[in-house]
C-alpha positions in Angstrom: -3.3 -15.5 20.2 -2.7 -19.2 19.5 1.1 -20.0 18.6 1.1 -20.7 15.4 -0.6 -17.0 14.7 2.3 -15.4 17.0 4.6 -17.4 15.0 3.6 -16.3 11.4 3.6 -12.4 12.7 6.9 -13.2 14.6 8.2 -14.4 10.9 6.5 -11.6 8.8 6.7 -8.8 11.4 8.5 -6.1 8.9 6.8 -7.5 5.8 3.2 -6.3 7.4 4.4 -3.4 9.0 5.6 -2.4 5.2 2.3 -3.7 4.2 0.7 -1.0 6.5 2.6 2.0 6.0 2.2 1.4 2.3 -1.4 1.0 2.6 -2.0 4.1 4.6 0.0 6.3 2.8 -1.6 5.5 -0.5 -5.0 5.8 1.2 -4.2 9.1 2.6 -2.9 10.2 -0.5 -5.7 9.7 -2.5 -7.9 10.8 -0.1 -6.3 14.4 0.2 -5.8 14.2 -3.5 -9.6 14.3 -3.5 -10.6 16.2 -1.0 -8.7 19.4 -2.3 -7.5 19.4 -5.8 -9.8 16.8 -7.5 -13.0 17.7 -4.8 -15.0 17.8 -8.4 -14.0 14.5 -9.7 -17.0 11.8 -9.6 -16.9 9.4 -7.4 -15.9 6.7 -10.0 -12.3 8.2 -10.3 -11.9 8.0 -6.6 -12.4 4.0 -6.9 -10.4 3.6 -9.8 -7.7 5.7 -7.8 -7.9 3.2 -4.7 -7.6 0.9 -7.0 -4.8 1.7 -8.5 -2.7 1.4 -5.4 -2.6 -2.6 -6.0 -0.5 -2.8 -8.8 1.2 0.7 -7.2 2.2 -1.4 -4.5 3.4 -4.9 -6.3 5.0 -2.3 -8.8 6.7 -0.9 -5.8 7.5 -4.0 -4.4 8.7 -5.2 -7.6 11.7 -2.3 -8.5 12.4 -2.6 -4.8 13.4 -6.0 -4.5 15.5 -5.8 -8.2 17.4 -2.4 -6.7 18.2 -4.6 -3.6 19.3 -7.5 -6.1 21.6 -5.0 -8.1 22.9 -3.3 -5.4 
């Protein structure tokens, strides 16, 4: 790993692991969502769902960072 790589994940180290956990959990959410309740739903609804989790997560992100401003 060349130092400036090290350096940048040094820096952003809780940032991606937030990244992550926010990514999987939507993924896995979705997923269950349609593998049990929704197991009917075309597969178009599924993409728009995976989708979704973009502005899910800068939405999140967003009323995260004003609560911490407020607070």
């Amino acid at each position: 790993m060349s130092g400036r790589l090290r350096d940048h994940v040094r820096t952003h180290r809780t940032g991606m692991l937030f990244d992550l956990v926010f990514a999987l959990g939507w993924v896995t959410l979705v997923s269950l969502l349609f593998e049990y309740p929704f197991a009917t739903a075309p597969r178009w609804a599924y993409l728009m769902f995976m989708l979704a989790g973009v502005p899910a997560y800068f939405g999140f992100v967003l009323s995260l960072s004003t609560a911490k401003e407020t607070a």
